[in-house]
C-alpha positions in Angstrom: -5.7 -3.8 40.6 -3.8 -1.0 38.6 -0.4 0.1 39.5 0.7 3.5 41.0 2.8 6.3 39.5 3.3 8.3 42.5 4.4 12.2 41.6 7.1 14.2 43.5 5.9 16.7 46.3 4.1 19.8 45.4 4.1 18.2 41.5 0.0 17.4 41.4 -0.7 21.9 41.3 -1.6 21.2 37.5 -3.1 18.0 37.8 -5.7 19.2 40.2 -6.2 22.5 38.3 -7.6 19.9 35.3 -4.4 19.4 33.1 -4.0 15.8 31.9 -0.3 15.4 31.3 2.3 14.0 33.9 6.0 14.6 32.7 8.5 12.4 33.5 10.5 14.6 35.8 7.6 14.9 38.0 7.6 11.7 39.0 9.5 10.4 42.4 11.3 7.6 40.9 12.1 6.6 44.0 8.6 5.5 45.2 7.9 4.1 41.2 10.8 3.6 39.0 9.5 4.6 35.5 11.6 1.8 34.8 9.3 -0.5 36.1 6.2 0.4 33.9 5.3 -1.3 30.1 4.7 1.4 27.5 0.9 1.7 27.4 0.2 0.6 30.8 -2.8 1.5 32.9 -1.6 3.1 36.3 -3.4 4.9 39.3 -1.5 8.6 39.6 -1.0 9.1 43.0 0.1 12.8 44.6 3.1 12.5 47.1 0.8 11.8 50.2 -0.5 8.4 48.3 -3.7 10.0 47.3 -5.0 8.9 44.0 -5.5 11.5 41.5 -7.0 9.7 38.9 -6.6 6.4 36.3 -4.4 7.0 33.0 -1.9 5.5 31.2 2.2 5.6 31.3 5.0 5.3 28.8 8.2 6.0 30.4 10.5 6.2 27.3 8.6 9.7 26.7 8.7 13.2 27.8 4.9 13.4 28.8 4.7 9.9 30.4 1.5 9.8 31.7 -1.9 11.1 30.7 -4.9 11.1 32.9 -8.1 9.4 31.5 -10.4 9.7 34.7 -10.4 11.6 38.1 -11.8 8.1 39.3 -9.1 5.6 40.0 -12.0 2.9 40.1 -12.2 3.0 36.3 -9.9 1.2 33.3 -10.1 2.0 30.3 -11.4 -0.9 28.3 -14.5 -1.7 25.7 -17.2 -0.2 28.0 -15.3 3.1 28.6 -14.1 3.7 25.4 -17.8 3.3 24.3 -18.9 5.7 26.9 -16.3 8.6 25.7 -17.1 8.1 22.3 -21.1 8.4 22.8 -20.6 11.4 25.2 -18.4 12.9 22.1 -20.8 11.8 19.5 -23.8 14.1 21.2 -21.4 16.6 21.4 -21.3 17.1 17.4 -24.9 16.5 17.6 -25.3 19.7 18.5 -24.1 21.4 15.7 -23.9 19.4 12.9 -27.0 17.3 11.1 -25.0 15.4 8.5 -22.2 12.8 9.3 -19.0 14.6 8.8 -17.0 16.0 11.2 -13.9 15.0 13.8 -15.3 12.6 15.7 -12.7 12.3 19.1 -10.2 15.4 19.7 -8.0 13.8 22.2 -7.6 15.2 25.3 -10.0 17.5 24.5 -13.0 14.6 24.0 -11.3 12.7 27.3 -9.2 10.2 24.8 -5.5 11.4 25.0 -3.7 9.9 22.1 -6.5 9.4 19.8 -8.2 11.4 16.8 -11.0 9.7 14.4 -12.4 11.6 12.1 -15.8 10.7 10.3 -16.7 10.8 6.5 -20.5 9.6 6.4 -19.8 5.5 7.1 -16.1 5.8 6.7 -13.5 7.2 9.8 -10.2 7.9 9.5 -8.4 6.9 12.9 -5.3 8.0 14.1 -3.9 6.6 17.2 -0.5 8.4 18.6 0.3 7.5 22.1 1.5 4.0 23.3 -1.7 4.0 25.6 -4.0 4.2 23.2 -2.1 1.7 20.7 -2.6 -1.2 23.5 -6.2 -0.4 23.5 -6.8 -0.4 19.7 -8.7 -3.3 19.5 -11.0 -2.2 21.6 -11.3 0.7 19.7 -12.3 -0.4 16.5 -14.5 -2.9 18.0 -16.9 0.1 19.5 -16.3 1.5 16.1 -18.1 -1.5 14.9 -20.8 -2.0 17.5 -21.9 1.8 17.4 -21.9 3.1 13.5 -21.4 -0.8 11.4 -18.4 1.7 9.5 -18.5 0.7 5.4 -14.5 1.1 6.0 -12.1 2.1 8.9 -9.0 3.5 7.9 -5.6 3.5 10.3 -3.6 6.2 9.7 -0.9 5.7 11.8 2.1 7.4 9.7 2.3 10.5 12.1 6.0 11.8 14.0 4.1 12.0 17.6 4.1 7.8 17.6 7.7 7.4 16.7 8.7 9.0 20.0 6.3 6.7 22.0 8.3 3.7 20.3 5.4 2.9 18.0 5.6 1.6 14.3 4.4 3.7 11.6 1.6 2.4 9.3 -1.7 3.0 7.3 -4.1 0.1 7.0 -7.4 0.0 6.0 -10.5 -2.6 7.4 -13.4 -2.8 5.3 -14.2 -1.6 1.9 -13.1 2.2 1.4 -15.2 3.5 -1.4 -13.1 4.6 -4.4 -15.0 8.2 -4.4 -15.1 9.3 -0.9 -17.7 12.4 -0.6 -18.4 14.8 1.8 -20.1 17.9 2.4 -19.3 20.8 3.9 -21.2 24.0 4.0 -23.1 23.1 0.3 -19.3 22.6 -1.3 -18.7 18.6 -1.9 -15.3 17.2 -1.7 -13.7 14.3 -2.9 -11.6 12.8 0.2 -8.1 10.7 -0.3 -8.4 9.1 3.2 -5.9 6.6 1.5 -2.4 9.2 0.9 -4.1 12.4 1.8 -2.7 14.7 4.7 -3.1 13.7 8.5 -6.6 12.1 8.8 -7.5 12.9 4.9 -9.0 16.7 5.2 -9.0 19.7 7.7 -12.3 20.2 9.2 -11.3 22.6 11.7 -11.8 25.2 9.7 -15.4 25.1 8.9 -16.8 28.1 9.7 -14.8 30.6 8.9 -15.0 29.1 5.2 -18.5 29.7 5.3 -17.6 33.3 6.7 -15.4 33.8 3.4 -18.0 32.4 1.1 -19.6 35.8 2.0 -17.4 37.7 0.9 -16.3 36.7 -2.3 -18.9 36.8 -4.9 -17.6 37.9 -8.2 -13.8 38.4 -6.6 -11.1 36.9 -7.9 -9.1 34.8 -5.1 -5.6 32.9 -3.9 -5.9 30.7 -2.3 -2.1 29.4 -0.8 -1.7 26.3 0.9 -4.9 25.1 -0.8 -4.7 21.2 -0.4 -7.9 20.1 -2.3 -9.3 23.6 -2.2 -11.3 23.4 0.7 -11.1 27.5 1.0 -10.3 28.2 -3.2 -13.0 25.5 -4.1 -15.3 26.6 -1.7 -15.0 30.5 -2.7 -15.5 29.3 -6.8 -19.0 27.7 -5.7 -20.0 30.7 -3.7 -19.8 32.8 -6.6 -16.0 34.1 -7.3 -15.2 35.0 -10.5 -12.0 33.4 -10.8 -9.8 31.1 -8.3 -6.2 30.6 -8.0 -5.0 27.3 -5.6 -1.3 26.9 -4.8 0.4 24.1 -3.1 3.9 22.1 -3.3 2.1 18.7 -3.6 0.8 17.4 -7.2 -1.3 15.1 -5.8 -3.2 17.9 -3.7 -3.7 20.1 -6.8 -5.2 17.1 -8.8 -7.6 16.7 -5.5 -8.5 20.8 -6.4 -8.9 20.0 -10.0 -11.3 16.6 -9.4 -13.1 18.7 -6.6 -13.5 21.7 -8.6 -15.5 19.8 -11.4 -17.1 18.0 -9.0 -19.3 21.2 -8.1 -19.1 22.5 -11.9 -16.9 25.4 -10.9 -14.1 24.0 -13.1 -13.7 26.4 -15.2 -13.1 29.4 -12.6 -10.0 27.1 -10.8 -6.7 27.3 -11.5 -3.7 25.8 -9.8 0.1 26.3 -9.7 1.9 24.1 -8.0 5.2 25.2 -6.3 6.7 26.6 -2.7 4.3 29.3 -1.5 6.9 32.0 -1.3 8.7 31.1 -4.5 5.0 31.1 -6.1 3.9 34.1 -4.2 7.0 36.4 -5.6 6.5 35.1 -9.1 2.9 36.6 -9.3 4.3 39.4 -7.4 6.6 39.9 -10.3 4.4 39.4 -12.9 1.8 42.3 -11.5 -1.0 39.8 -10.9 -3.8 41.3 -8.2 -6.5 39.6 -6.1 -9.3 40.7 -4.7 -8.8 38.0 -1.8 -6.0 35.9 -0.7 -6.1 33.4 2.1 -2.8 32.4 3.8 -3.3 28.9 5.5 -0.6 27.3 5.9 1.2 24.2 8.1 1.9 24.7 11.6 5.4 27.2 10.8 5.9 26.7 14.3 6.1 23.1 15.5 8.2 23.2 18.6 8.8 26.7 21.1 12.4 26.4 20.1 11.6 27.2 16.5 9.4 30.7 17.3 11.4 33.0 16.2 12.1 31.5 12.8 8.4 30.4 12.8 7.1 33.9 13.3 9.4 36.0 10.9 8.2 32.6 8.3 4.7 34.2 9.4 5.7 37.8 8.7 6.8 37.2 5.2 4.3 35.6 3.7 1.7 37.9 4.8 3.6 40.6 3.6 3.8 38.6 0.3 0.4 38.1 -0.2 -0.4 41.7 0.6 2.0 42.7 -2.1 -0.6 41.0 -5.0 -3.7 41.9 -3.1 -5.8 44.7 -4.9 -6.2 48.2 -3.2 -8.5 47.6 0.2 -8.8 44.1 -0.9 -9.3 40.9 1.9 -6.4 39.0 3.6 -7.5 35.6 5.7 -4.3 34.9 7.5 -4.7 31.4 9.2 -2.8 29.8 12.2 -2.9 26.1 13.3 0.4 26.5 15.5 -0.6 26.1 19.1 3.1 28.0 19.9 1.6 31.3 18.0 -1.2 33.0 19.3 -3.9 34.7 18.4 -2.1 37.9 19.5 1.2 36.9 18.1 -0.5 36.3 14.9 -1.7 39.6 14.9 1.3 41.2 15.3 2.7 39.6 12.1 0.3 40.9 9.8 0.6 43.9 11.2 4.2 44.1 11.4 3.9 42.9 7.4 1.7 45.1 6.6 3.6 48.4 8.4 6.7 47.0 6.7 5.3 47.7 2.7 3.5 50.9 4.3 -0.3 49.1 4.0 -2.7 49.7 7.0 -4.4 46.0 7.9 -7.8 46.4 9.8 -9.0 43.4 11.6 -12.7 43.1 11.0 -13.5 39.4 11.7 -11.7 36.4 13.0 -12.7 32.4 13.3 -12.1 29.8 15.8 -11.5 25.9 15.3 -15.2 24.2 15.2 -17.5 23.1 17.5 -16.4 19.6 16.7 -12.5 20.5 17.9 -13.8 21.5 21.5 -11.0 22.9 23.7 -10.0 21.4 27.4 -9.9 24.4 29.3 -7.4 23.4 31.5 -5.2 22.7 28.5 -4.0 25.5 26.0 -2.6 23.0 23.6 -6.1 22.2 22.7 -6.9 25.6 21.1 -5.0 26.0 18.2 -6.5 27.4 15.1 -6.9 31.4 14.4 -8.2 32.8 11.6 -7.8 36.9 11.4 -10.0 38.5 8.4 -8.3 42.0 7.3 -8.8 44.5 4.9 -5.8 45.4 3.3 -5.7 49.1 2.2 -3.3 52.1 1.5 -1.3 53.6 4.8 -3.1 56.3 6.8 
């Protein structure tokens, strides 16, 4: 028998409306001293009355301190749930995708809270954050095992997020990770360091609105900023673009560029620079180079609400700056993955940007996260990638 987190009066509103979070100062401490739970432990959430809400898990040394895995307070989580979840999630993709690479589990979003696996062919990259699903992750990797027989499982357990749930921070790998880790993505291969690269190893999410660049950019030349391994730039040079620029800080992401560039033969149209965006951005600005395209992608500016303002004038500039080397009515592809900035907000930056260096932006396409980064409707912090397509031209 699980115990019970019982929540303050009148606190269940946005539990009942489908939210999956309980913060600590919800809870009547009173009734069930937070004290008195384990990090990680499964509880019943109970409204004021004593009427169960549903089974999750607590960790009372955090902010959110419990998350809701069921409505039915009958259920644990343990090997026959997680297996259920993950099979529900796996016919999910099935919809939309026919080859084996995509994100796998999206959290809450996919009814796991706490846990993100990403799949590359017989290879996933797992990243567990919360204490709840760190007491469980045994169980995890064995339905890992029973469903897909994974060539390799890596852990990559290096993120902030477990550091406030008390949680070490580690990368470990079980199996045999293949040296040269391929995957495919709209015809463009790419060369994945699961082992060192960024969060889970690559950025799915944006999907298709790469394939919504790809065509637009035959015989353009295009800058790609915040490339990583050139999953826009790399993709644009094998849809036919006559020339492609990738910037990034990181020397290890521009030699993942380079090695993915020859991988599809486009070697010779790639370029990369590696420096600070803005730094980068002014130099070419400087030096009168133009670009048919640029595409502005960069890490979440925004991480917290309490850094907005800073966040969105860090938006504002470098819009503005790549509008400053993009050719007369040439295409900007100004990219969000804050969850704090909205689509609107976004919006309002490039156009801000743009009225600021007397250039009229139209907005003629945007993108959405993929179908394999569903969104909980109940939860706005599920949705979190925009992607605004704007032609760039001369004032009105």
């Amino acid at each position: 028998m699980l115990a019970s987190l019982r929540l303050k009066k009148n606190e269940e509103r946005r539990i009942k409306q489908g939210h999956l979070w309980v913060f600590s100062n919800e809870v009547d401490i009173q009734a069930t001293p937070l004290k008195d739970f384990e990090p990680g432990q499964q509880v019943i959430i109970e409204g004021n009355n004593g009427k169960p809400l549903g089974m999750g898990y607590v960790n009372p040394k955090t902010l959110i301190c419990a998350r809701i895995l069921s409505r039915s307070p009958k259920l644990e989580m343990n090997l026959k749930f997680l297996k259920k979840r993950i099979q529900a999630a796996q016919a999910l993709r099935e919809l939309s995708f026919d080859k084996p690479f995509y994100r796998l589990i999206f959290a809450e979003a996919d009814g796991l809270p706490g846990l993100v696996i990403d799949r590359f062919g017989d290879v996933f990259s797992v990243q567990i954050s919360t204490a709840g699903m760190e007491a469980v992750k045994d169980d995890i990797l064995q339905v890992l095992e029973n469903l897909y027989h994974p060539q390799a499982i890596v852990l990559k357990n290096e993120l902030a997020a477990r550091e406030l749930e008390g949680l070490p921070l580690y990368e470990e790998v079980i199996g045999e990770l293949p040296e040269n880790l391929l995957i495919e993505e709209n015809t463009t291969q790419f060369a994945i360091p699961v082992q060192g690269g960024q969060k889970t190893g690559w950025f799915y999410d944006h999907r298709q609105s790469r394939a919504r660049l790809q065509q637009l950019v035959e015989g353009k030349r295009v800058l790609d900023v915040f490339s990583y391994l050139g999953g826009w730039g790399v993709a644009c040079a094998n849809a036919g673009a006559e020339e492609v620029t990738c910037i990034d800080a990181s020397e290890f992401a521009l030699d993942g560029v380079d090695s993915n560039a020859q991988l599809n033969g486009v070697q010779d149209k790639v370029i990369t620079i590696q420096g600070n965006a803005f730094d980068v951005l002014n130099a070419l600005k400087m030096e009168a180079h133009k670009y048919d395209v640029v595409i502005v992608d960069p890490p979440a500016f925004i991480k917290r609400k309490k850094d907005f303002k800073q966040g969105f004038e860090a938006y504002k500039r470098i819009n503005q700056l790549a509008m400053r080397v993009l050719e007369k009515d040439g295409i900007l592809v100004s990219a969000s993955c804050s969850h704090h900035l909205t689509r609107d907000q976004l919006l309002q930056a490039v156009q801000s940007a743009g009225r600021h260096i007397d250039r009229q932006v139209q907005l003629f396409d945007q993108g959405h996260q993929g179908p394999d980064h569903p969104v909980h409707p109940a939860i706005p912090e599920t949705e979190y990638i925009k992607t605004l397509f704007f032609k760039v031209g001369a004032s009105w």
